[in-house]
DOTOR-38912 format. One line per 2 residues: number of its first residue (from 1); for each residue x, y, z of C-alpha. Coordinates in steps of 0.25 Angstrom, whole numbers, plus 5000, padded with zeros to 4 digits. Layout:
N
NUM = X Y Z | ...;
This chain:
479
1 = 5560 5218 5166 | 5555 5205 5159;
3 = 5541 5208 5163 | 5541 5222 5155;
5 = 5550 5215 5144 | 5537 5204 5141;
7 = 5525 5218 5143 | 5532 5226 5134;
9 = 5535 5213 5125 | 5519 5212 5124;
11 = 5516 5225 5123 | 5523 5228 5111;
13 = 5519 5212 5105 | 5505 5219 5108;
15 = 5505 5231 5101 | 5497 5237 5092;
17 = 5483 5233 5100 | 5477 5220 5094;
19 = 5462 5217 5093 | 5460 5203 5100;
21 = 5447 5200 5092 | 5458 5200 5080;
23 = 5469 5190 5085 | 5469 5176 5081;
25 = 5468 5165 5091 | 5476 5163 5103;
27 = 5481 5151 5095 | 5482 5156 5080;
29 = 5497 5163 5079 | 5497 5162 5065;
31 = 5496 5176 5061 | 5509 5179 5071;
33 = 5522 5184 5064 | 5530 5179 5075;
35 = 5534 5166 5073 | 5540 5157 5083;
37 = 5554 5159 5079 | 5553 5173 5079;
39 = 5545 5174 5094 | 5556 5164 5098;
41 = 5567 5173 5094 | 5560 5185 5101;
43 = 5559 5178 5114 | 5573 5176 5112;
45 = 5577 5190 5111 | 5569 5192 5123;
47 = 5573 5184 5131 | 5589 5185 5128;
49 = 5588 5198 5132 | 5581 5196 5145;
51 = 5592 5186 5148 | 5603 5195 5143;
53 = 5598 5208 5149 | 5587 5207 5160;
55 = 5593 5205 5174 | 5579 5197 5178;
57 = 5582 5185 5171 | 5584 5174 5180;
59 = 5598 5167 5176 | 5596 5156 5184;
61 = 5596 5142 5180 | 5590 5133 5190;
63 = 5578 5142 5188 | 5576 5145 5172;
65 = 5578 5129 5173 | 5567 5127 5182;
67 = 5558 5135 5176 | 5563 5132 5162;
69 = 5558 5116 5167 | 5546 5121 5172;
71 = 5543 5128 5159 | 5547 5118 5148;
73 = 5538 5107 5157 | 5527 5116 5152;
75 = 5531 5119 5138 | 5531 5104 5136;
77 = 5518 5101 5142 | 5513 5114 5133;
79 = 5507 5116 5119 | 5521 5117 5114;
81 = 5529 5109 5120 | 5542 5110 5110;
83 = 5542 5125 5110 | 5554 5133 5116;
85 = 5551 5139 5129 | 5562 5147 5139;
87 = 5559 5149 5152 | 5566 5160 5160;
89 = 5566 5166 5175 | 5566 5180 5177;
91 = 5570 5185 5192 | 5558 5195 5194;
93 = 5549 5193 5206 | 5536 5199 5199;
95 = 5528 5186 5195 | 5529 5186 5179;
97 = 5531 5176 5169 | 5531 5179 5155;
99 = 5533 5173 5139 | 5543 5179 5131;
101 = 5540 5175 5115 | 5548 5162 5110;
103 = 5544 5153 5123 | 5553 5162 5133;
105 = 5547 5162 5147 | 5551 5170 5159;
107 = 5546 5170 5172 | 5549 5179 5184;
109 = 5554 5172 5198 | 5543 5180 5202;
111 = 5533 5170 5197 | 5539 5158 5202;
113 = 5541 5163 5216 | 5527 5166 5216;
115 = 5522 5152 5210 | 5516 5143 5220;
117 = 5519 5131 5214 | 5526 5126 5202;
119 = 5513 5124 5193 | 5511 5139 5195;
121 = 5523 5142 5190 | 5521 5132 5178;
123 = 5508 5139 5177 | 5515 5151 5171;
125 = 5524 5144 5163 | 5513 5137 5155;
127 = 5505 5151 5155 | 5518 5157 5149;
129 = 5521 5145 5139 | 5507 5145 5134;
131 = 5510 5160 5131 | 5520 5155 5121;
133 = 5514 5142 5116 | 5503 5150 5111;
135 = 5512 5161 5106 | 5506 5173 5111;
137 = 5516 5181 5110 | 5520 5178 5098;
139 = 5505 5181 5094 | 5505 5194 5100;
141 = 5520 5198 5093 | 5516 5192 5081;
143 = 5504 5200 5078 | 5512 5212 5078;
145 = 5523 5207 5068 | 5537 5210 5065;
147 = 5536 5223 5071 | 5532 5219 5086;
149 = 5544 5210 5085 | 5553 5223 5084;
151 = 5546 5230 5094 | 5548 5217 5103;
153 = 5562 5218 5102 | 5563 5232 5102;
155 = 5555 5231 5116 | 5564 5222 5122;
157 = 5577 5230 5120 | 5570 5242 5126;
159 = 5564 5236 5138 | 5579 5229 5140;
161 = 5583 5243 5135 | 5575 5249 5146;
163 = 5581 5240 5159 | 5588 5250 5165;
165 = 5576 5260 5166 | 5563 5252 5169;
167 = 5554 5264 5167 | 5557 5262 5151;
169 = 5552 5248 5153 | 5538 5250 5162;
171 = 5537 5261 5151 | 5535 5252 5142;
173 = 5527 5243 5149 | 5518 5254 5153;
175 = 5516 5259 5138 | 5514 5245 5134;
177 = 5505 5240 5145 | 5494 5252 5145;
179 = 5489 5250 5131 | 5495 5235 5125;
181 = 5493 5225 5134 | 5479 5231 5140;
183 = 5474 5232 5127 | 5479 5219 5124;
185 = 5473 5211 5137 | 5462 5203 5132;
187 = 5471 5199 5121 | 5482 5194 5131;
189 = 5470 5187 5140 | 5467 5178 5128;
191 = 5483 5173 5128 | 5484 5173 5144;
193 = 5469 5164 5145 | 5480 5155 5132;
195 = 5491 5154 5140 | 5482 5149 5152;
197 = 5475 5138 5146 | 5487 5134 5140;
199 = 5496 5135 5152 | 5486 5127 5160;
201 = 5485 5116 5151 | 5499 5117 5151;
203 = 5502 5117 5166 | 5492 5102 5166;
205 = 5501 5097 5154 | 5514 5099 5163;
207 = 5507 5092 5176 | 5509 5107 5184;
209 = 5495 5109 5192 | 5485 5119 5185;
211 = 5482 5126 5196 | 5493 5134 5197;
213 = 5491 5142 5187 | 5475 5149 5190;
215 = 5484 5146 5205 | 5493 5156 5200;
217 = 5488 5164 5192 | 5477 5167 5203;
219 = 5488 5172 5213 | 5493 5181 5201;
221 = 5481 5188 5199 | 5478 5191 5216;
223 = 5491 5196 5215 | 5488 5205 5204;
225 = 5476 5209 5214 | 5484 5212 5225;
227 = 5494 5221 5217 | 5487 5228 5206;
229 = 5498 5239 5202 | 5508 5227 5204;
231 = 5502 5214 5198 | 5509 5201 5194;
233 = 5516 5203 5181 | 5510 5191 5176;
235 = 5498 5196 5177 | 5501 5209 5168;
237 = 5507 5201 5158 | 5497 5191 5159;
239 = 5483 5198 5163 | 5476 5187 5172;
241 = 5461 5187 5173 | 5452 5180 5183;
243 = 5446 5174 5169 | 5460 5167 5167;
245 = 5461 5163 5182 | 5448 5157 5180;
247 = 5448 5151 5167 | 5462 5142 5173;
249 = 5454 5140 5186 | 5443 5132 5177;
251 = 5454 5126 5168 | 5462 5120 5180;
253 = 5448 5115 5187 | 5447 5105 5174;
255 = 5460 5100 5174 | 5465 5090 5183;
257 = 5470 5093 5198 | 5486 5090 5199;
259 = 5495 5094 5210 | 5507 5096 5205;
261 = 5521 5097 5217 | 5530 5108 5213;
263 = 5545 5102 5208 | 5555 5106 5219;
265 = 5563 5115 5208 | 5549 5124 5209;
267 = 5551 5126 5224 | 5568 5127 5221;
269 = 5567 5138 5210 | 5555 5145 5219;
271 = 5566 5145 5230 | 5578 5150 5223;
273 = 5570 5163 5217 | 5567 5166 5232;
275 = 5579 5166 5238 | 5584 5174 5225;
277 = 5573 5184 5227 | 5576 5188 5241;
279 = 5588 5193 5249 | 5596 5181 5255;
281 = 5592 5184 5270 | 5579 5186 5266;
283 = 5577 5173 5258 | 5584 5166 5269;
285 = 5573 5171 5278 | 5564 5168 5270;
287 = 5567 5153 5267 | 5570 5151 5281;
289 = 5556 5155 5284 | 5549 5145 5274;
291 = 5559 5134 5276 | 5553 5135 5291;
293 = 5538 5133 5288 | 5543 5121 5277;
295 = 5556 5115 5281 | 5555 5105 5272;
297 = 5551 5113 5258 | 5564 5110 5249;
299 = 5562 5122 5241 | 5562 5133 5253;
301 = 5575 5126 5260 | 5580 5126 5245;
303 = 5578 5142 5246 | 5584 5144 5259;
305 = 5595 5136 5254 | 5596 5147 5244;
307 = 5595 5159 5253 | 5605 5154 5263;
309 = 5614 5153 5252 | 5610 5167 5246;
311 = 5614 5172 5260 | 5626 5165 5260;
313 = 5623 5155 5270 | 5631 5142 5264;
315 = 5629 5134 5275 | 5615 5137 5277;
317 = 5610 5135 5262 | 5617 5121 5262;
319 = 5613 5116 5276 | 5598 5118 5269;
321 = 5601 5116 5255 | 5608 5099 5258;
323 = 5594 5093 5263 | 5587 5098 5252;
325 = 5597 5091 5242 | 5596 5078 5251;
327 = 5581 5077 5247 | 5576 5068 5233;
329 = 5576 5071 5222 | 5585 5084 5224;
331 = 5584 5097 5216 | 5594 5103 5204;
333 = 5591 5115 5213 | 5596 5110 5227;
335 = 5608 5103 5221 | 5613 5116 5213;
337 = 5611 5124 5224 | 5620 5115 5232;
339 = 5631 5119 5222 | 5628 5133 5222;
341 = 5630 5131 5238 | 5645 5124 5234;
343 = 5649 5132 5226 | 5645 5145 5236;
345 = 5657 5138 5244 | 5666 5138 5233;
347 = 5664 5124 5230 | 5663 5121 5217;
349 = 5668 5107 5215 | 5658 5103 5226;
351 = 5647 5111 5217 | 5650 5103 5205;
353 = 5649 5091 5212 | 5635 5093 5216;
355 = 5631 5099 5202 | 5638 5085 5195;
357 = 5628 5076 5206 | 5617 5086 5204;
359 = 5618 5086 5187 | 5618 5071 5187;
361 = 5605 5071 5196 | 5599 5081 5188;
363 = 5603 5081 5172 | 5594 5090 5168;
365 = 5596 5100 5176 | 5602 5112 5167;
367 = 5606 5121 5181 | 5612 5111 5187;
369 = 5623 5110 5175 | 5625 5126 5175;
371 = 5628 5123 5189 | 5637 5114 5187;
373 = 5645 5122 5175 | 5645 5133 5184;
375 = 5651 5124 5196 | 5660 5116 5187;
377 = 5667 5132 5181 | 5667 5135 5197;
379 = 5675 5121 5200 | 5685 5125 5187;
381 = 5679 5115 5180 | 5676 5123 5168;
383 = 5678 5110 5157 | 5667 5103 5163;
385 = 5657 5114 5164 | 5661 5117 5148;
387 = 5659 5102 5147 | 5645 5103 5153;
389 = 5642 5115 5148 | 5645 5112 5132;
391 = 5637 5098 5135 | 5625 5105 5139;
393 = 5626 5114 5128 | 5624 5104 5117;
395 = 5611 5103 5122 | 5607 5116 5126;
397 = 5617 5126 5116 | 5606 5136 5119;
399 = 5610 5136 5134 | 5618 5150 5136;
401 = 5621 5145 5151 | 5627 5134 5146;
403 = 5637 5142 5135 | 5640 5151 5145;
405 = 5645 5138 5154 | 5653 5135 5142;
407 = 5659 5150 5141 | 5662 5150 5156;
409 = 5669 5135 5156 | 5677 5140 5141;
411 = 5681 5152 5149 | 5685 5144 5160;
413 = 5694 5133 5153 | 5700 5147 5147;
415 = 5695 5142 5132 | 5692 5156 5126;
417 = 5685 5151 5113 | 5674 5141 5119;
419 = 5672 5152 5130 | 5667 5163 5119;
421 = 5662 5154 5110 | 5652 5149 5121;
423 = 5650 5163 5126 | 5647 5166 5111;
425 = 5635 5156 5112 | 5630 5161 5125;
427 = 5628 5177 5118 | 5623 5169 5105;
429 = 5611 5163 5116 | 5609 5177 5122;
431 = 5607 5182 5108 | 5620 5190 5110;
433 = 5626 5189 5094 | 5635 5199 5094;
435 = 5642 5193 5108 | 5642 5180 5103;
437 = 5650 5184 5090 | 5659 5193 5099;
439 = 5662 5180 5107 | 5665 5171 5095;
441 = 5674 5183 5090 | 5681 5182 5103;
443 = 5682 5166 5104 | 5688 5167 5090;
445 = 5701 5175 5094 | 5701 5168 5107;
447 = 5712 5160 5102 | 5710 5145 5110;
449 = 5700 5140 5101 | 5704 5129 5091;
451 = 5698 5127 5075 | 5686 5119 5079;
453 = 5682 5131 5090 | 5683 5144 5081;
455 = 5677 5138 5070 | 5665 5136 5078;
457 = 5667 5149 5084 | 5667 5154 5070;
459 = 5655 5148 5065 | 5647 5152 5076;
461 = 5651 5165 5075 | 5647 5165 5057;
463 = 5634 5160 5063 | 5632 5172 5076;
465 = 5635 5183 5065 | 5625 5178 5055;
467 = 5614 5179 5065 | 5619 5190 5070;
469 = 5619 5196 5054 | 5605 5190 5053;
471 = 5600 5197 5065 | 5604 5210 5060;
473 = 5599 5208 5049 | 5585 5204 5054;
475 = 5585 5217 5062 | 5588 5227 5051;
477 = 5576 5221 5044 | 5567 5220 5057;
479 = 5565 5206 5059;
C-alpha cells in the first residue's frame, strides 16, 4: 500500500515531462515554490493518514524506537543536523524503504530482516535522509507549483480511496510508471548517484562501517537478477546501476577500513520481526534450529523466547528468556519482554515491578515508560500512570501515545473532562479537527470539570475552530 502510495506520489510530482539539460543543479532549490513549511505539512498529511488508515503501519514502540535511534544517529552526523526527521516501520516483507516529503521515513520490516548487519541497515537510512537533506522532492513537486500540490493530495485520498479494490491502485501505478518515471530515469540517477555520496559520507560521520552500503546494494541488485518480473522494490523506486555500485566501491576503497559490531538491540528488533512474520509453530521450529548451531547468540534465544511465548509456552519462553537477563549490560528489550511474560500470567504488580527497576536502569528508554503505563492501568494504578503520562508530556506534547495514556488513565480514575480533553489532543495529532472539537463539546457538558478545566477546554476549543476555519478556507481558494 505504501509502496504504491510513494510511485504514485512521484509520478504525479513528475508530470508534465521535464528536460534535464534545463534543471538547475542538484543543490540549487531556489526556483522551487515549495517551501520547507509547506513540504513539511504535506508529509504530514501523508503520513497521518498512513497511520490513521493503512493497516501496514507497524504500531509497535520497541521498534519505531530503535529505528527512530538508528535514524536520528545519522541525522546528527548529517549535512543537516537540526532538521526534523520521523522514522517509521511499515509491516511489509518486500524490501523497500522510502522518503515522504517534510523529513518522514519509512522502512518495510522487509528491509531490516534482510540486512546483514546494522551498518546495511544505516546505509539506507543515510541514502534516504540524504534524499531529504538535499530536498529532492521538494525540487521535483516544486517545479510543478501549486497545482502538483492539489494533485498530491487529490492522489492520496484516492489511492487510500482505492484500499479495498487494489486493481484501482496497480492501475495507477501502471499508467504512471509506463511513461513518467522511464522518461524521467536519467534524471532520478542524478538524485540517486546525490543520495549516495551523501549517504556514504554520512555512514563515516556516524562511525557505522561503509561497506555495507555497495555490500547491500550489491545483494539488491543480484536479487533483482534473479527475479526480473518481481525485483526489490527498492530497486524500482531507486534504479541501481552497476555505475552506482561501482562509483561506492571506489569511494569506500579511499576511506578508512572500521569494523563496526552490531548493538544488541539490532539483533533484538531482527528477532521480534521474525517471530512476528511466521506462524508460532513455525517460528519455534525455526529458532530452535538456529539456537542449536549457536547456543550462545543473545538475539536467536531472544527470538525463541518470543516464539514460545507466541505459541503459548509460558514456561518455555521464560526458562530461555532469564539467562539472557542475567548477562551485562542487559537490554530494554529482554526486560520488557519479561513484563509481557507477567503480565501473560495475570500478574500485573509483578510487571510493574520489573518496568520501575528496568526504567531506572534505562531513563531514556521511551517503550519502557509505555510499558509501564500500560502495566501500572493493568495493576489499577491509573494515578500513577496519568502521573507519568502527563510528566512525559511536558516534554514531548506532540507524543499521541502519551495523550492517549492520559485518556485511558482519566477514564480509569472516571474523570470524564481530563479523559476528553486528552482524547481531543490525540485527534488534533492525527489531524482529526472535527473529532477534536466533538470531544471538547463533549468534556464540556460532562459535568465533573471545575472553572480552571473548562476554561482551558474552552480556549482550546476557540483555537481548533479557527484552524479548522482557516483550513476551509485555504481550500476554497486552493491552497
Amino acid at each position: 500500500m505504501i509502496k504504491r502510495l510513494f510511485i504514485l506520489l512521484l509520478c504525479v510530482a513528475m508530470v508534465p515531462r521535464l528536460n534535464a539539460a534545463s534543471l538547475p543543479d542538484l543543490g540549487d532549490v531556489a526556483a522551487s515554490e515549495l517551501s520547507p513549511q509547506a513540504e513539511r505539512r504535506l508529509g504530514e498529511s501523508i503520513i497521518q493518514e498512513i497511520r490513521l488508515r493503512d493497516n501496514a503501519y507497524l504500531d509497535d514502540p520497541e521498534v519505531e524506537e530503535y529505528v527512530g535511534r538508528l535514524g536520528q544517529r545519522l541525522v546528527a552526523s548529517g549535512p543537516a543536523p537540526n532538521q526534523q526527521f520521523d522514522f517509521f516501520v511499515v509491516r511489509d516483507g518486500t524490501l523497500n524503504a522510502f522518503a515522504l516529503p517534510g523529513g518522514y521515513i519509512g522502512v518495510h520490516t522487509g528491509l531490516i530482516l534482510a540486512a546483514e548487519s546494522e551498518s546495511e541497515l544505516a546505509s539506507v537510512l543515510g541514502h534516504e535522509i540524504a534524499h531529504v537533506t538535499q530536498r529532492h522532492i521538494a525540487q521535483l513537486v516544486g517545479k510543478q507549483g501549486q497545482a502538483s500540490m492539489v494533485m498530491l493530495a487529490s492522489m492520496l485520498v484516492a489511492v487510500l480511496a482505492a484500499r479495498s479494490n487494489s486493481q484501482i491502485s496497480e492501475a495507477a501505478v501502471a499508467a504512471g510508471q509506463a511513461g513518467v518515471i522511464q522518461s524521467q530515469l536519467g534524471y532520478t540517477r542524478d538524485f540517486e548517484r546525490e543520495a549516495d555520496r551523501i549517504g556514504l559520507q554520512t555512514l563515516e560521520s556516524a562511525g557505522f562501517d561503509v561497506r555495507g552500503m555497495p555490500g547491500f546494494f550489491e545483494r539488491l541488485q543480484r536479487a533483482g537478477r534473479l527475479y526480473e518480473n518481481n525485483a526489490p522494490s527498492y530497486l524500482r523506486t531507486h534504479p541501481l546501476t552497476a555505475e552506482r555500485i561501482s562509483d561506492m566501491g571506489n569511494r569506500v576503497g579511499q576511506m578508512r577500513y572500521r569494523q563496526v559490531p552490531d548493538s544488541p538491540e539490532f539483533g533484538f528488533v531482527r528477532a521480534k520481526l521474525r517471530v512476528a512474520a511466521a506462524a508460532p509453530l513455525d517460528a519455534v521450529r525455526e529458532l530452535e534450529a538456529l539456537v542449536a548451531k549457536s547456543p550462545n547468540v543473545a538475539a536467536q534465544n531472544y527470538g525463541l523466547a518470543r516464539a514460545y511465548f507466541a505459541a503459548g509456552r509460558l514456561d518455555d519462553a521464560e526458562k530461555t528468556l532469564e539467562p539472557l537477563r542475567r548477562e551485562k549490560p542487559g537490554s530494554p528489550f529482554l526486560e520488557s519482554f519479561a513484563a509481557e511474560l507477567r503480565s501473560a500470567r495475570r500478574d500485573a504488580p509483578g510487571a510493574v515491578e520489573i518496568l520501575d527497576a528496568a526504567t531506572r536502569r534505562f531513563p531514556d528508554n521511551r517503550s519502557l515508560r509505555y510499558a509501564r503505563m500500560d502495566a501500572l492501568l493493568e495493576a489499577g494504578r491509573a494515578q500513577e500512570a496519568a502521573t507519568l503520562a502527563r510528566s512525559g508530556i511536558q516534554d514531548r506534547s506532540d507524543d499521541a501515545r502519551l495523550w492517549t495514556y492520559v485518556a485511558r488513565s482519566e477514564a480509569a480514575l472516571g474523570h470524564r473532562t481530563a479523559q476528553h480533553r486528552a482524547q481531543a489532543e490525540v485527534y488534533v495529532l492525527q489531524g482529526s479537527l472535527l473529532a477534536a472539537i466533538e470531544q471538547l463539546e463533549i468534556a464540556r457538558r460532562a459535568g465533573d470539570g471545575d472553572f480552571y478545566q473548562l476554561s482551558a477546554v474552552d480556549a482550546r476549543m476557540r483555537e481548533l475552530k479557527a484552524e479548522e476555519r482557516q483550513r476551509r478556507e485555504e481550500k476554497r481558494n486552493g491552497g
